[in-house]
Structure formats: C-alpha cells, structure tokens
C-alpha positions in Angstrom: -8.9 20.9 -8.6 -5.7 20.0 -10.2 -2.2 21.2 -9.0 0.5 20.9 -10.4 3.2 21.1 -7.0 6.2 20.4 -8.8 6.3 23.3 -10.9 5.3 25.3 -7.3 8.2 23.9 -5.8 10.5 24.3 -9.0 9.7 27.9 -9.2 9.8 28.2 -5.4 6.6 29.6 -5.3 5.8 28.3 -1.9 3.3 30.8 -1.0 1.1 30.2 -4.3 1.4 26.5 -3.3 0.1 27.6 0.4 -2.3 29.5 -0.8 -3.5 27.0 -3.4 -3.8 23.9 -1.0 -5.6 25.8 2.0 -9.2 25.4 1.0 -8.7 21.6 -0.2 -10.3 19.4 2.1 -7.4 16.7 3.9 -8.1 13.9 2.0 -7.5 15.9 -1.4 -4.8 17.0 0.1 -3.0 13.6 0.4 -4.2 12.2 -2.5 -2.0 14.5 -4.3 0.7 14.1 -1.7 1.0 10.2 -2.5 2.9 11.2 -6.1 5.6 13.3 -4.5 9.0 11.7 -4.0 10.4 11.9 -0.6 12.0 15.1 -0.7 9.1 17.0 -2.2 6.5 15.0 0.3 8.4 16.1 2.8 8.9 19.8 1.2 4.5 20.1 1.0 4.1 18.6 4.2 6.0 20.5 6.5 3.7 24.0 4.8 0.5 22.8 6.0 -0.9 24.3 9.3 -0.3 21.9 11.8 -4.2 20.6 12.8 -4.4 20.2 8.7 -1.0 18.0 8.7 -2.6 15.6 11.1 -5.4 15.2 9.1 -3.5 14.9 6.0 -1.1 12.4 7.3 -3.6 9.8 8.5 -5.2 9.8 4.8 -1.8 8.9 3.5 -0.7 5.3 2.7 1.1 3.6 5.2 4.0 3.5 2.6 3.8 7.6 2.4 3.8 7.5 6.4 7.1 6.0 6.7 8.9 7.9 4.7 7.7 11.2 6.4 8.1 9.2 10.0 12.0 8.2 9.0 12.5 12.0 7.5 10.9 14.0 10.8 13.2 15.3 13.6 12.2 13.6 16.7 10.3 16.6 17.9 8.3 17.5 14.7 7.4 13.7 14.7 5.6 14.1 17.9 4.1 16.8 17.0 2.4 15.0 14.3 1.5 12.3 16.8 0.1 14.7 19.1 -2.5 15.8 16.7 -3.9 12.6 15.9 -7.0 10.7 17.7 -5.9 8.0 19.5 -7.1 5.4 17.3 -5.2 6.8 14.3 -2.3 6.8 15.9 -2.5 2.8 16.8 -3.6 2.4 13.0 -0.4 4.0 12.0 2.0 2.5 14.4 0.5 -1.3 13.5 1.6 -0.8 9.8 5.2 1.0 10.5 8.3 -1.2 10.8 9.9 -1.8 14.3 12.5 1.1 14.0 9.5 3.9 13.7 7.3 2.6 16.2 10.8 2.6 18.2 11.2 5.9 17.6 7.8 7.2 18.5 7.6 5.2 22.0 11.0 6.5 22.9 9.8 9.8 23.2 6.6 8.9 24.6 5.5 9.9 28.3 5.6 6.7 30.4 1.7 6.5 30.9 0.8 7.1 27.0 3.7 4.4 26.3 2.2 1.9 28.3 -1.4 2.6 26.7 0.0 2.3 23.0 1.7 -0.6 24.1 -1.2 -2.3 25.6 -3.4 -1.1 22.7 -0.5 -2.8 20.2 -0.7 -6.0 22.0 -5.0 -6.9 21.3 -5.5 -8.8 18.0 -5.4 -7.8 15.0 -9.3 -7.1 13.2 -10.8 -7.0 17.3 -12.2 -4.6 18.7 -9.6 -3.8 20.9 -7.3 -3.2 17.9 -10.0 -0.5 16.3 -11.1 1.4 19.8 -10.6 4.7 20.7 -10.1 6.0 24.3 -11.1 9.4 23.4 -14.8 9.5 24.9 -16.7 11.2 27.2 -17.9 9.9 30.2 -20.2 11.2 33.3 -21.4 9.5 36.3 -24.5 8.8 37.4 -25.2 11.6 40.0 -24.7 14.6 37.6 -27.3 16.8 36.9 -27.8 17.6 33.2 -26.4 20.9 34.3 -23.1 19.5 35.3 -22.9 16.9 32.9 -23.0 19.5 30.3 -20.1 21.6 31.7 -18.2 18.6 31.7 -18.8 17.6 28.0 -17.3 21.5 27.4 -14.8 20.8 29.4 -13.2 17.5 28.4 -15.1 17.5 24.8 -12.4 19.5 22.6 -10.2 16.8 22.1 -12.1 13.6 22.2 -13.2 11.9 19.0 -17.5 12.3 19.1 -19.3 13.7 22.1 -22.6 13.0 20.3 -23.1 9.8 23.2 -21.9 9.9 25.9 -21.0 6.9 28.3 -22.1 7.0 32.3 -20.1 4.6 34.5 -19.4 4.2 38.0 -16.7 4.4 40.1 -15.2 0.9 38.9 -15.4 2.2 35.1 -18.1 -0.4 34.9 -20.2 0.4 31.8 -24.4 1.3 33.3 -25.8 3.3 30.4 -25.3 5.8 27.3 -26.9 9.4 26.9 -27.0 11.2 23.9 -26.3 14.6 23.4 -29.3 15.8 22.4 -30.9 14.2 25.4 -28.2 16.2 27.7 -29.3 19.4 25.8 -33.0 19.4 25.7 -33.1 17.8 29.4 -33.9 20.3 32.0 -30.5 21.8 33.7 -31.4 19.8 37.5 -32.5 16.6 35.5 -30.1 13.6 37.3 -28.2 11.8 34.5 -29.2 8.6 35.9 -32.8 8.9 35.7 -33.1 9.8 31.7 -29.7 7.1 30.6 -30.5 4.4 28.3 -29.9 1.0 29.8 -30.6 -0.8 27.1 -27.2 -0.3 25.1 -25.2 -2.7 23.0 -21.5 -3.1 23.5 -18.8 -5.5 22.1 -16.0 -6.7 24.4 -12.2 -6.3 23.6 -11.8 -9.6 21.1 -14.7 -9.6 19.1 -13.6 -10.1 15.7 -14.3 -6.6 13.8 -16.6 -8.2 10.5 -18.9 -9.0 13.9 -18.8 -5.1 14.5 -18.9 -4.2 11.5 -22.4 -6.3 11.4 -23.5 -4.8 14.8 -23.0 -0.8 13.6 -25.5 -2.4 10.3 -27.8 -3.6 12.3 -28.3 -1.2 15.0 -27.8 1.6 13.0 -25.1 2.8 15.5 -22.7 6.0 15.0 -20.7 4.6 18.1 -20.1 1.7 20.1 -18.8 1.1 23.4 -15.8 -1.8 24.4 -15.7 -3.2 27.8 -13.8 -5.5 28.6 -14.3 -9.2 30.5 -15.9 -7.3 34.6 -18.1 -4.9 32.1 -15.3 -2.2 32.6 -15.3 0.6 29.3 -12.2 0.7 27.9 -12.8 2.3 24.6 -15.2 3.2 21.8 -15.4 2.0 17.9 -17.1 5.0 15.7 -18.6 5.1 13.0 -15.4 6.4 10.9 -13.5 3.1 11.6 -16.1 0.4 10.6 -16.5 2.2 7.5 -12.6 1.5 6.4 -13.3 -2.1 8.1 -16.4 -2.8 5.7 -14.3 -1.9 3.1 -11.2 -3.8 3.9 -13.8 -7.0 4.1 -15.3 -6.3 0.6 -11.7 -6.0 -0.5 -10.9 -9.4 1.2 -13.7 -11.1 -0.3 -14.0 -10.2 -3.6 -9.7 -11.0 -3.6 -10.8 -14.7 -2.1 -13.6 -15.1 -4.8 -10.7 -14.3 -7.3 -8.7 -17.6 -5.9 -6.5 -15.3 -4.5 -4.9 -14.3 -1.0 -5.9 -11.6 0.2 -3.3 -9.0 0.6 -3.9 -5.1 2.4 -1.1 -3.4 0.0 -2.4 -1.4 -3.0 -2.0 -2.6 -6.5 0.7 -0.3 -7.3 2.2 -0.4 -4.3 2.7 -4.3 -4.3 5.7 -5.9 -6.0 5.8 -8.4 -9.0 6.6 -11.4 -6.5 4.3 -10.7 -4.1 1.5 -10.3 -6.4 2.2 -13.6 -8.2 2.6 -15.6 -4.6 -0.8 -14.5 -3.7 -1.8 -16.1 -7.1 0.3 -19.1 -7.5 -1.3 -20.9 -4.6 -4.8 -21.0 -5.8 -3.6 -21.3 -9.7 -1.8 -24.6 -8.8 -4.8 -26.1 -6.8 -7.2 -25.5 -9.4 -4.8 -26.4 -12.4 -4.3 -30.2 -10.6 -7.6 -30.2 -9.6 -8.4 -29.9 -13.1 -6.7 -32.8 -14.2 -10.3 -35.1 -12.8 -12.0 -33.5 -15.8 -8.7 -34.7 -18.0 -9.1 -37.7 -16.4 -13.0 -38.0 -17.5 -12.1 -37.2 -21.0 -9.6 -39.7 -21.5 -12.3 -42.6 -20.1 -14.5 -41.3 -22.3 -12.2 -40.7 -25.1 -13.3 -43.9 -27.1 -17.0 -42.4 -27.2 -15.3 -39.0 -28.4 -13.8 -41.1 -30.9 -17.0 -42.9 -32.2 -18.8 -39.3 -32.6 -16.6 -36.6 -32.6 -19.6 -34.4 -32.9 -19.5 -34.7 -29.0 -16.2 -32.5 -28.5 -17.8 -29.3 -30.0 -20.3 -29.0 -27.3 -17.4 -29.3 -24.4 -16.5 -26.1 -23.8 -20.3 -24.8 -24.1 -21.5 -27.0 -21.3 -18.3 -26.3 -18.9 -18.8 -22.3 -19.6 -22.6 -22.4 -19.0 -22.2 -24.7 -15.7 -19.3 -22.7 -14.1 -21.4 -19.0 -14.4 -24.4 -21.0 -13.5 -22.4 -21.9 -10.4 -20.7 -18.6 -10.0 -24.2 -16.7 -10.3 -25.8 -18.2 -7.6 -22.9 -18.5 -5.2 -22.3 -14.7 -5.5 -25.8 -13.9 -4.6 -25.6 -16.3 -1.9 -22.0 -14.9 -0.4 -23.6 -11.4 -0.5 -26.5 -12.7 1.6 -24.6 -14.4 4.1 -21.9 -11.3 4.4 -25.1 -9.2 4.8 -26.9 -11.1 7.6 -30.1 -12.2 5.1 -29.0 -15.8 5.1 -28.2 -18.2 7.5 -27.3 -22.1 7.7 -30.8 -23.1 8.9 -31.7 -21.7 5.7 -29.8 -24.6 3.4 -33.1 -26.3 2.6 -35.1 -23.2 1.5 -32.3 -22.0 -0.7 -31.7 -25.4 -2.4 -35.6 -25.9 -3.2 -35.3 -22.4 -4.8 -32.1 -22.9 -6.6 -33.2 -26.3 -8.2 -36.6 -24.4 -9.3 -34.7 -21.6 -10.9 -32.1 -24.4 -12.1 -35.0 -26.1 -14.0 -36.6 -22.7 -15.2 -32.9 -21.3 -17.1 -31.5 -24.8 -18.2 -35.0 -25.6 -19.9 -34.7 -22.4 -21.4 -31.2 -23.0 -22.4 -31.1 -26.5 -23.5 -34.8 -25.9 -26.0 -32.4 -23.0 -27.5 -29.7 -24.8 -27.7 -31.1 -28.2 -28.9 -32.5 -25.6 -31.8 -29.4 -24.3 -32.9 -27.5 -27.5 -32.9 -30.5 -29.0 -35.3 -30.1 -25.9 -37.8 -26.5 -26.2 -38.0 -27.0 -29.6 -39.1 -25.8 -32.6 -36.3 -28.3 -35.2 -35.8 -31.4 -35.3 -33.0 -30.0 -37.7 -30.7 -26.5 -35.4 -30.6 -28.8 -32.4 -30.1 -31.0 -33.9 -27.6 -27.7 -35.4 -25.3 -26.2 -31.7 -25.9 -29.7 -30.2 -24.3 -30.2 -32.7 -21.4 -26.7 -32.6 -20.6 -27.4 -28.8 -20.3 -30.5 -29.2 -18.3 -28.8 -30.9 -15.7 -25.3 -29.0 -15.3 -27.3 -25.7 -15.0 -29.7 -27.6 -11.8 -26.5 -29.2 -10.9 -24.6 -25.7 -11.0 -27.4 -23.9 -9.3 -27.6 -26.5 -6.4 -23.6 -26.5 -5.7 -23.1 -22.8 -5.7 -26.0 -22.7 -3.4 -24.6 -25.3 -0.8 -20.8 -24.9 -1.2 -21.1 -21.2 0.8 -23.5 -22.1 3.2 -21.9 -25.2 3.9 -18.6 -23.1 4.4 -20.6 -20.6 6.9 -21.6 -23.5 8.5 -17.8 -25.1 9.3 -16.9 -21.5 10.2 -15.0 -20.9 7.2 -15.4 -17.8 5.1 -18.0 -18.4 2.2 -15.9 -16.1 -0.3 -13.6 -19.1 -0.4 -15.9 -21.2 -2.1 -16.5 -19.0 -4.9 -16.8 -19.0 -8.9 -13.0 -21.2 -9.4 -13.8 -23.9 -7.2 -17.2 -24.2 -8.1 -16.8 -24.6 -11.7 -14.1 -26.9 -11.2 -16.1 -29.2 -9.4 -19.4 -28.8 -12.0 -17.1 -29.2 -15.0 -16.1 -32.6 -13.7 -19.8 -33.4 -13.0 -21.0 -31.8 -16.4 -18.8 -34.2 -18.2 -19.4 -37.3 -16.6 -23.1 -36.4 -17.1 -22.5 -35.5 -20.7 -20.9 -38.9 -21.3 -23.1 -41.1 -19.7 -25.5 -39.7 -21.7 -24.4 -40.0 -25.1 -23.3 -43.3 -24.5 -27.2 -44.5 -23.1 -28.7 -41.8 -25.8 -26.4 -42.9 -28.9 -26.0 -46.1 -27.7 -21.9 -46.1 -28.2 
C-alpha cells in the first residue's frame, strides 16, 4: 500500500494519516517511517497507538532509533521502553551511543537497571547477548490444573508461553513442557511426571552461529540458557535466530567479497567507511598479485619466442579462478550448513579431482578445437589445452581444501573464498602454462 505521509502531514490531515496507517502491519509501518526526516518521524510516530509504537520502533534502524530516543521527553521514552520485550530492548540499547543508553538507565527502577546492565555486559553474538527473561516457568509439584492458572496469570506479558520451563527452588533448569501437553493433560496430572528431561539448552557464552546451528538441527521454536550451576537465566526464540542467520549470511557473503564485514546498511554507511572495509583486502590481493607478475617476467623470454602464448593468459586465469570459486562456494555452504566436516577432507578432494578431470577435459578438447580453427599451430593448441586440464584439477582441489582447512584452524571458511583462491591458482596456472610450453615447444 503506498502512502504518501508528507502530503498527510502538509495538509494536516492527521486523521486520514491515522486512519490510513491502522490496518498496516508494524513492519510496513517502519519501512515507510525510515524516509521521514526527524521532524516528520517524530510527527507519525507519536499517532500510533502505543502497543503499535513498540512494535514499530523495534523494526526501525538503529539510526531511525536514535533520533526518536534523542527527540522523546524522558517520560514518553519510557513508555516506549516499557512496551518492548526484554530482549528488544537490550538489542536497541547495544547499538545506541552512550548518552541514550544514559538516558534510559537513569530513569530505570534499580532492579531492571541492574538487569540491563548485567544483560549489556555478556559478549557480543552469545547467547547471553540474544536471551530473553520473559518466560514461563512452573515447578515441579503443580498439577496441570495449577500450572495452567499460572501460565494465565504470568503469560500476558512474556515473549512465547508455547514451552514452558520447570525448575526448582535453586532456578536449576529439570525439564520443559509444552503447552499443548499442559492443555490436553488431565487437570490433577503432576507436572513432573509428564516433563521432558531430555531438553537441549545452551549456556550464557556460546557463540550465537552455534545456536543458530542448534535451533536447525533440532527444529526448535525456543531454547533455554543456563548458566555455569545449570541455573535458567533466559530463553533464545525463534524470532532472534532468524535475524542472527541473517546477520551470518550477510557476514559471509561480505568476507567472500574480500571485504570486512560491517552491520550498517548500504545507504546508511559513509564513503570512507565503505572504502576502509575494501581497501584492506584490495591491497593484499593487488601485492599478492605481483607472484604472478613475477612469473611472467621469468618467463618473459619464452613469451618473446612465441607470442602466441600471451593470448591464452587471461583465458586460463579466468577459467582457473571460477573453477576455484565454484567449488569453494559449494563447500562454504556445506560447512555453514553442518553437511561437511574436516574429517571429510579426503572424500571431498577425491571428488573434486574426479569432477576436476571430467570439466577440464571437456574444456581443454573444446578449446584445443577452437585454437586449431582459428589458425595457431598443434603444439600451441595442445600446451593451451593441457595447461587447461590441469588449472581446472588444480582449481577444483584448492577451493576444496582452502575452506576446510580454514574450519579446521578455527577460522571462518568464508575467508578463503573466490579472491584468494584465484590468486593463488593464477600463480600456479602460469607456472604450469610455462613449464609447459617450454618442454612442449621446446623454447
């Protein structure tokens, strides 16, 4: 549905702008709030019905959050606080500047301060950092009938209710019960005697791409944090992992890009910025390039004998390097999916050099073809084909090992993605090519 809100606001129609943004669904709502200017975001914002504000305002950029936080009264800005689920509220107060974090603690009651604060203080990507206190959790000794009257009770204002979370009197963590168990359950049932005891559960500093992998494999909806005695301390949903997964695609595919990753939008990140996260990377690869410089100009007196040799340069480093880059993006994917693992290094390499030798064969007989019709001699056509042969097995083999390898030395496999691997197979593609012509053509 498209709105124009300036032309609401310009004509003061306020209650046609009401009116017209009531059905929209939150995150509609601040997708068309993030191309206001200040005044005007803050205009809209303060219309909305307050339970819709709080959902608006946690789909908003970070950017769009502190200029409402710095605009708010005191007051109003708790208000918005209020509304929010615990864990969005940590979210937004770990990307606001020190003044507006400040500002929200100070009017704070003690008890929640000292929560956010502790809540600030876990690393950032663990699970302590994504958690939610807002859970429900029974004992034990309930009946089903009780348990139920306290899930009406305390339910209204806590994130899911769908599991629940029995502990005992220490807070230590002895089982999870479903909802749906609670409700079909007979009303004298004893909680204890239908709770699953076979849960899974993270602990406070797991890294989140590790929870993010449990919720895939598990097929969870929530998950439970305890902390080092076994004592719950929060819950992860479903909701958060989501926005994880996709903060780790974005991270990766940034990485495979040779460049740093970075959490600011495109638009929202300045020129500078955007060419430091580049220049790194750019400069590595650009003097790492000079080794296949340096192979040229040893081989330059061959080059010079038959110049023929030049026009197939750039073919056999373009076909090597997406050679490379095809099989080290399948092999990323597999390890960021759970479907490979370093014990498998000798499987995949045995498969990579058969597939290697299928596409280069089929390559270089195509190739050594076309370079006969266009006229150059056998031997030039048949160093040109070999040559190709081998880069493609040689490409296939590298971006096969270069991830796994990575995984291994607990690095992150997106690092060693398409730029470094054709830098390395363009310095191996010419020193093949070379060595070639000079034992093929004899110069």
């Amino acid at each position: 549905m498209e709105i124009n809100v300036l032309d609401y606001i310009q004509n003061r129609n306020f209650n046609g702008l009401k009116q017209r943004l009531a059905p929209l669904q939150p995150v509609d709502i601040a997708e068309i709030l993030e191309e206001l200017d200040s005044r005007n975001l803050l205009i809209v914002f303060r219309m909305l019905p307050k339970e819709t504000a709080a959902g608006v305002f946690t789909h908003l950029s970070s950017k769009q959050q502190e200029v409402l936080s710095l605009l708010s009264g005191d007051e109003e800005l708790r208000q918005i606080i209020d509304e929010l689920f615990f864990d969005d509220m940590i979210d937004y107060l770990e990307e606001m500047p020190a003044n507006v974090v400040k500002k929200i603690l100070k009017n704070a009651p003690e008890a929640e301060r000292k929560l956010i604060n502790q809540f600030l203080k876990y690393p950032e990507d663990s699970a302590g950092s994504l958690m939610t206190i807002e859970f429900v959790d029974l004992k034990k000794q309930m009946t089903v009938k009780d348990a139920l009257e306290h899930v009406r009770y305390t339910g209204t204002n806590k994130e899911t209710i769908y599991t629940c979370y029995v502990i005992d009197q220490f807070r230590r963590l002895e089982g999870i019960i479903s909802l749906k168990d609670l409700v079909l359950a007979p009303a004298n049932t004893i909680v204890g005697d239908i709770m699953d005891t076979n849960f899974i559960s993270v602990h406070t500093h797991e890294d989140q791409e590790e929870i993010a992998e449990t919720f895939k494999r598990y097929d969870l909806l929530s998950l439970p944090v305890v902390d080092m005695e076994s004592r719950l301390v929060g819950i992860i949903t479903i909701d958060d992992v989501v926005d994880v997964i996709e903060q780790e695609n974005t991270e990766d595919f940034q990485k495979m890009a040779a460049l740093q990753p970075s959490e600011e939008d495109y638009l929202d990140t300045g020129v500078f910025p955007l060419a430091r996260q580049r220049i790194i990377w750019l400069l590595v690869l650009m003097i790492s390039a000079t080794f296949t410089g340096g192979i040229i100009q040893k081989f330059q007196n061959s080059l010079q004998t038959v110049v023929a040799l030049t026009f197939f340069i750039p073919m056999l480093m373009d076909t090597g390097g997406n050679a490379g880059a095809q099989t080290s993006t399948l092999i990323i994917r597999g390890l960021a999916l759970g479907k490979l693992e370093i014990r498998n290094i000798f499987s995949v390499i045995w498969k990579e050099f058969r597939v290697g030798i299928l596409v280069g064969a089929i390559l270089a007989l195509f190739n050594f073809v076309r370079i006969v019709i266009q006229g150059f001699p056998v031997s030039v056509a048949a160093t040109v084909s070999i040559t190709l042969l081998i880069t493609v097995i040689l490409a296939k083999i590298i971006g096969s090992i270069l991830p796994l390898i990575a995984k291994g030395l607990k690095l992150d496999p997106a690092i060693m993605a398409s730029p470094i691997i054709t830098t390395i197979v363009d310095a191996l593609a010419l020193i093949t090519y070379f060595n070639l012509a000079t034992w093929i053509l004899g110069i």
